[in-house]
C-alpha positions as CSV (number, residue, x, y, z in Angstrom):
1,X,0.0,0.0,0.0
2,X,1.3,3.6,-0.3
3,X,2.3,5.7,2.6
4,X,1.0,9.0,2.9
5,X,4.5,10.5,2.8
6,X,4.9,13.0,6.6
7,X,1.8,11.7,8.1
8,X,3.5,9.1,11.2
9,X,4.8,12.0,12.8
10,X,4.9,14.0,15.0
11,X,6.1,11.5,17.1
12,X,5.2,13.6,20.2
13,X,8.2,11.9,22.3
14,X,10.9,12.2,19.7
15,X,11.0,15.6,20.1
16,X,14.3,17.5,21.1
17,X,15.6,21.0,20.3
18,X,19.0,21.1,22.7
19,X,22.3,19.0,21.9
20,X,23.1,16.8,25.0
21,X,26.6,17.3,25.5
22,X,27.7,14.0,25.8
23,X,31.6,15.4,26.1
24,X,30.5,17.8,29.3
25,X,28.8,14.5,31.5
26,X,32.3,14.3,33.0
27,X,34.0,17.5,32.3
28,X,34.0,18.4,36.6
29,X,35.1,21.9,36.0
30,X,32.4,22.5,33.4
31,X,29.8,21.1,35.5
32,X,30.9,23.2,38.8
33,X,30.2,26.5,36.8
34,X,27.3,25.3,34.9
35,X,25.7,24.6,38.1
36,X,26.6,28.2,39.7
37,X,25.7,29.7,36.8
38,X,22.1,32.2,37.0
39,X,21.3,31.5,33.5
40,X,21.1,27.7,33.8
41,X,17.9,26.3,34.3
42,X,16.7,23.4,36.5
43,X,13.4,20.9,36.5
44,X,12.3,18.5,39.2
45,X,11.5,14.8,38.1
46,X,9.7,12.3,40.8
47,X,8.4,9.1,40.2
48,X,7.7,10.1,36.6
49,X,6.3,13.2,37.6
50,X,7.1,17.4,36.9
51,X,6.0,20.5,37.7
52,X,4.5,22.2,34.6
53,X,2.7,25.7,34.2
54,X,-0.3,25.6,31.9
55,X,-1.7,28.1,29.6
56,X,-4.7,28.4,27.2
57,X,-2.7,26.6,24.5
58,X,-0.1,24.2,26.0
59,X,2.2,24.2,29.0
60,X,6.0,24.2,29.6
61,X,7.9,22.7,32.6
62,X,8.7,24.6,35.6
63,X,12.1,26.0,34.9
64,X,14.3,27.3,38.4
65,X,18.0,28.1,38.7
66,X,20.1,25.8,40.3
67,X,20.2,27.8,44.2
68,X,16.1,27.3,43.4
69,X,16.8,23.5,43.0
70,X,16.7,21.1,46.3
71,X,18.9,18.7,47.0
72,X,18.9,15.3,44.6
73,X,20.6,13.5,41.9
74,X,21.7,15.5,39.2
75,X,21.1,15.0,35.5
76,X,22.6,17.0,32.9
77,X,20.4,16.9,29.9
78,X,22.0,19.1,27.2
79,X,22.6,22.8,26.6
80,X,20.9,24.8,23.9
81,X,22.4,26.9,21.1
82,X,22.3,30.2,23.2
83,X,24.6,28.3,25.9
84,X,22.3,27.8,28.2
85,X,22.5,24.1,30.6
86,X,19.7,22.2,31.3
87,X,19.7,19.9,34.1
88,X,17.3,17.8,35.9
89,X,16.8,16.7,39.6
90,X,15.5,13.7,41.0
91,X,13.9,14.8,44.2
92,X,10.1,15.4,45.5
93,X,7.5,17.7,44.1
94,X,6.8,20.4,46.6
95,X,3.0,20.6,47.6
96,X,0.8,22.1,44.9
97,X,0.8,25.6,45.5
98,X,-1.1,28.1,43.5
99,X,0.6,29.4,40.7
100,X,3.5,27.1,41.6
101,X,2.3,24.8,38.5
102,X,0.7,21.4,38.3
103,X,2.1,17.8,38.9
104,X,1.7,16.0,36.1
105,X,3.0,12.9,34.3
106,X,4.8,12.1,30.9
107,X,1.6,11.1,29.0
108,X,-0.4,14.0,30.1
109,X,2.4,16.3,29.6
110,X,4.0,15.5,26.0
111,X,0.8,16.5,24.5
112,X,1.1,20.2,25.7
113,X,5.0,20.8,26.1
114,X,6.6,22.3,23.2
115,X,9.8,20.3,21.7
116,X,12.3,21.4,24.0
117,X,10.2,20.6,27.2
118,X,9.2,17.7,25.9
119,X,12.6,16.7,24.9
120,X,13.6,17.3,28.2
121,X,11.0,15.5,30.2
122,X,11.0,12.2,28.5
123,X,14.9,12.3,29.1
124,X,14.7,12.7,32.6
125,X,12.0,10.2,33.0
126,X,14.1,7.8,30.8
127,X,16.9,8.5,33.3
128,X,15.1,8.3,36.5
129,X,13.5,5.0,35.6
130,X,17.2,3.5,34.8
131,X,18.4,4.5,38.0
132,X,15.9,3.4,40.0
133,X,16.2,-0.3,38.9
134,X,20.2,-0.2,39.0
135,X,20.8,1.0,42.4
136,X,23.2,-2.0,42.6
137,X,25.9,-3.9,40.5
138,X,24.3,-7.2,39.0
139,X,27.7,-8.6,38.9
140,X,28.8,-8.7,42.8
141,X,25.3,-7.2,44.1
142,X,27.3,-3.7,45.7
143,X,25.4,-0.5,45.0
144,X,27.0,1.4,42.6
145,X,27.5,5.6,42.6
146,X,26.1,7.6,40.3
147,X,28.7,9.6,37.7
148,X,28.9,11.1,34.9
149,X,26.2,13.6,35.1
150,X,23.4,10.9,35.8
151,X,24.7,8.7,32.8
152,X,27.0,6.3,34.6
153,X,26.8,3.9,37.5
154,X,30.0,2.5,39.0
155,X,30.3,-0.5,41.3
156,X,33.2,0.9,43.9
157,X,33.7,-2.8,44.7
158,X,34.8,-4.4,41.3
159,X,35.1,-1.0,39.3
160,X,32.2,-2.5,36.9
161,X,30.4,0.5,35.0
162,X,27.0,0.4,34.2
163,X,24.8,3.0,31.1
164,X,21.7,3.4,30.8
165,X,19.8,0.6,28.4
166,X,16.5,0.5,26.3
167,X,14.8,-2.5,25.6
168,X,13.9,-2.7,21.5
169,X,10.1,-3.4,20.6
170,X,8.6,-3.9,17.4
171,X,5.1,-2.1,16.8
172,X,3.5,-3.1,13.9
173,X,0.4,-1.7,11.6
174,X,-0.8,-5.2,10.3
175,X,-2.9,-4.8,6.9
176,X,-4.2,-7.0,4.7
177,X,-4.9,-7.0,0.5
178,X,-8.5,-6.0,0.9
179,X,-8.2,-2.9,2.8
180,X,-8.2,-3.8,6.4
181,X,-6.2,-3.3,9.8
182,X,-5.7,-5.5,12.1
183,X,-6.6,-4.5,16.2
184,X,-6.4,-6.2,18.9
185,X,-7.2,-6.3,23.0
186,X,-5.1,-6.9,25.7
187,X,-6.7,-9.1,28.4
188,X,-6.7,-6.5,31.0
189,X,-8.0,-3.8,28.7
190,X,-11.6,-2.6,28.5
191,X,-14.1,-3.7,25.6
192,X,-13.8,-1.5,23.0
193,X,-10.2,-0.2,23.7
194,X,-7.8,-1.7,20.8
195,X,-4.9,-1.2,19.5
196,X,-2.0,-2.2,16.8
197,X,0.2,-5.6,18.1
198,X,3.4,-4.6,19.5
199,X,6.5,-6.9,21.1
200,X,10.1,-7.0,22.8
201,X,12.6,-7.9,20.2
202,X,14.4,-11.2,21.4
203,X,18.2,-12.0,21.9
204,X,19.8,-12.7,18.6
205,X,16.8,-11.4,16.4
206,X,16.6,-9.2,13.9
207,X,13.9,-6.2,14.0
208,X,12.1,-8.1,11.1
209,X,12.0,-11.3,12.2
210,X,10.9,-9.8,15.9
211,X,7.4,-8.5,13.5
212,X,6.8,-11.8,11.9
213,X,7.3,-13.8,14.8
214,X,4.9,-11.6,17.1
215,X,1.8,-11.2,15.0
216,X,1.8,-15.0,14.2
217,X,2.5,-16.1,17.8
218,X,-0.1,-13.4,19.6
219,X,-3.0,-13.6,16.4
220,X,-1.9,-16.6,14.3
221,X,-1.7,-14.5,11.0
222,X,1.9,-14.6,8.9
223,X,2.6,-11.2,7.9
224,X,5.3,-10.1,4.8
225,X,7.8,-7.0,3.9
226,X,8.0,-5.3,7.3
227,X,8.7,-1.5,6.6
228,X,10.5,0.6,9.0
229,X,8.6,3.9,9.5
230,X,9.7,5.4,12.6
231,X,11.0,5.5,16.2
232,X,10.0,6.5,19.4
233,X,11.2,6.3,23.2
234,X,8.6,5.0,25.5
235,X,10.1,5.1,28.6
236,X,7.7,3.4,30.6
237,X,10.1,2.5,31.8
238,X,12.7,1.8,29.4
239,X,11.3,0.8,25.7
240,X,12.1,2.1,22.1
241,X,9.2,1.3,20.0
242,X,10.2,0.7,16.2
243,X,7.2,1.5,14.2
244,X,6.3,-0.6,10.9
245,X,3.8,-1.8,8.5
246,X,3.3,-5.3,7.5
247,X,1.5,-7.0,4.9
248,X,-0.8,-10.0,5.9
249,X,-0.5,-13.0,3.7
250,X,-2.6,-15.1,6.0
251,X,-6.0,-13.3,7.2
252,X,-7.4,-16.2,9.7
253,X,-7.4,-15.3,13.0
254,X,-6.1,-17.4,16.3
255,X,-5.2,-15.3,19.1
256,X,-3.0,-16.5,22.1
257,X,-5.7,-16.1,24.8
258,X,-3.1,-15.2,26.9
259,X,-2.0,-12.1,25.4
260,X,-4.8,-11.1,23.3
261,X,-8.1,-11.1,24.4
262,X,-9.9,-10.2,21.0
263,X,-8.8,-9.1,17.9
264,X,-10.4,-8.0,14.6
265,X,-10.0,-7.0,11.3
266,X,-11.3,-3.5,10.0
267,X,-12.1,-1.4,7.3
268,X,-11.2,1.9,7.0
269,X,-15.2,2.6,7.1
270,X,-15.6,0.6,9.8
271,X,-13.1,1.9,12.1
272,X,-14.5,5.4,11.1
273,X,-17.8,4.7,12.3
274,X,-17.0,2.6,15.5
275,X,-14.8,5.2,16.4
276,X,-17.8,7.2,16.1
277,X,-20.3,5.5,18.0
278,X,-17.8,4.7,21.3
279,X,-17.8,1.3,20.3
280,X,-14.0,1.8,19.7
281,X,-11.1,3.7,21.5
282,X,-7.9,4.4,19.8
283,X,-4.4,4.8,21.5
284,X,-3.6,8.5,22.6
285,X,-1.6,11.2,20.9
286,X,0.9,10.7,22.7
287,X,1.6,7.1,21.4
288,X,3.5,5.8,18.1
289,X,0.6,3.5,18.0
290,X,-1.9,6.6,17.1
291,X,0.6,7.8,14.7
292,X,0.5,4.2,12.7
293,X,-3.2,4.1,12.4
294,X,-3.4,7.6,10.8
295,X,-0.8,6.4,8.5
296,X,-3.3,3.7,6.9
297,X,-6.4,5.8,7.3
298,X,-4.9,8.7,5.8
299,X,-5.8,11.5,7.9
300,X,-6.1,12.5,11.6
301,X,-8.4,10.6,13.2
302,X,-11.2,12.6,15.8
303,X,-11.3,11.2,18.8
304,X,-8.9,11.6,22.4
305,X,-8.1,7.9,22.8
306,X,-6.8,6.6,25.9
C-alpha cells in the first residue's frame, strides 16, 4: 500500500531542540560553573512526575536556577544553542501551590509541552527509571555511585560500569490486501479499547524477524515485507518502540488467549464509524501506535483515545 509521505509524525516523544553534551557529563570543571551559573535552568523529576505551568494553549515545565533547585541527583540533559544548561533533579515535588504549577506525568504532559520541554521531560523520565532499577551492581550485588552527570553507575567494589539501556520493541500496523487493519485487546483492557500488536525484540533477532514472529504467535496471522517507519522512546520504563507496516498473507485469525483477548479485522469505514459510535477507542496522541493508524487511514483521526 502507499504511505502518505509525513503523516506518522509528529512523534510527540521524539521531540528535542537542545544537543546533549555527551563530552561535558564528566567535564568536573564545566559542570561546577554550569551549576553556579544564574542562567542555567533546572526541573524537578519524581516518580515520573514534573512541575509544569499551563496556559490556554499548552504548557511548559517549571524552569528554576540551580540555588532554586533542592537537593537530589543531578542530570545533565544538554545545553541549547544560546549556551544555556539544562539539568534535571531527582527529588520530591513540593506541595501544589497556586501558581506554583501542576504535577503532572509524561503522558499527560507531551501533549502540551513544546519540543524542548518535551525533549527534556522524556529524558529525565528515561533516566530516572534507569536509576531506580540499577541502584546495585548485577555482577557482585554492591550499590553502585552515580557519575557522569546521571549517565554512569560504578560499582566501587569491582570498578564495573554500568549505562543506561532500552529494551527494542517492534510495533506493527498489520494490513491485509482487501483494505483492512488489524486491532487487537489486551486481556486487562476494556471492551472497546484496541490497538496495533506490539513486542520485545528477542536476543539474537533481527527487528524483522521480531514482526513476523509476534503477529503470528499473539494472532496466528503470517505477515510479509516489514517497513521501518519510525522510532520512538517510551520510557515506561525503558522501551524504544520501532514503528512498521506489515502486509498479511494469511487473514485467519487465532489469538494467544493469553496475550490477546480479542482481535479484529477493520475497514477503514468501519473503524471510522466505530470510532464514532464509542464502540472503539484508539491509542492517545501521545503514542506511536496513534501515529501508525493515521498512517493507513490517511488523515487524523477525531477522537482523544486513551
Amino acid at each position: 500500500m502507499e504511505i502518505p509521505e509525513g503523516l506518522l509524525g509528529p512523534l510527540l516523544l521524539s521531540r528535542s531542540a537542545i544537543d546533549r553534551s555527551a563530552a561535558l557529563r564528566g567535564d568536573e570543571e564545566w559542570l561546577r560553573k554550569a551549576w553556579e551559573a544564574e542562567k542555567t535552568r533546572v526541573f524537578l523529576i519524581h516518580d515520573g512526575r514534573t512541575l509544569v505551568r499551563r496556559f490556554t494553549d499548552g504548557a511548559a515545565l517549571v524552569l528554576t536556577s540551580p540555588a532554586e533547585a533542592p537537593e537530589g541527583t543531578r542530570y545533565l540533559l544538554g545545553v541549547d544553542e544560546d549556551g544555556v544548561p539544562y539539568f534535571a533533579v531527582n527529588a520530591p515535588l513540593p506541595e501544589p501551590l497556586q501558581g506554583a504549577g501542576d504535577a503532572v506525568g509524561l503522558r499527560e504532559a507531551a501533549v502540551l509541552l513544546d519540543d524542548r520541554d518535551a525533549g527534556l521531560l522524556v529524558y529525565a523520565v528515561a533516566l530516572e527509571a534507569w536509576h531506580a532499577s540499577h541502584a546495585y551492581c548485577p555482577r557482585c550485588g554492591g550499590p553502585t555511585d552515580v557519575t557522569a552527570s546521571g549517565h554512569t553507575r560504578v560499582c566501587p567494589r569491582d570498578g564495573s560500569q554500568h549505562f543506561p539501556r532500552v529494551d527494542p520493541a517492534v510495533i506493527m500496523l498489520v494490513h491485509d490486501d482487501e483494505g483492512r487493519i488489524l486491532l487487537a485487546r489486551g486481556p486487562e483492557w476494556p471492551p472497546g479499547r484496541m490497538s496495533v500488536l506490539a513486542g520485545f525484540v528477542e536476543p539474537g533477532e533481527s527487528l524483522e524477524h521480531a514482526v513476523v514472529r509476534e503477529v503470528l504467535e499473539e494472532v496466528g496471522v503470517a505477515v510479509t515485507t516489514p517497513r521501518y517507519l519510525g522510532s520512538q522512546p517510551w520510557p515506561f520504563p525503558r522501551s524504544l518502540m520501532l514503528g512498521f507496516f506489515a502486509r498479511a498473507v494469511t487473514t485467519d485469525l487465532r489469538p494467544d488467549l493469553e496475550e490477546i483477548a480479542e482481535a479484529r479485522w477493520l475497514s477503514r469505514e468501519e473503524l471510522e464509524a466505530q470510532v464514532r459510535s464509542g464502540d472503539l477507542v484508539l491509542p492517545g496522541q501521545v503514542s506511536i501506535a496513534r501515529r501508525l493508524i493515521e498512517t493507513w487511514y490517511g488523515a487524523p483521526i477525531p477522537d482523544t483515545g486513551w
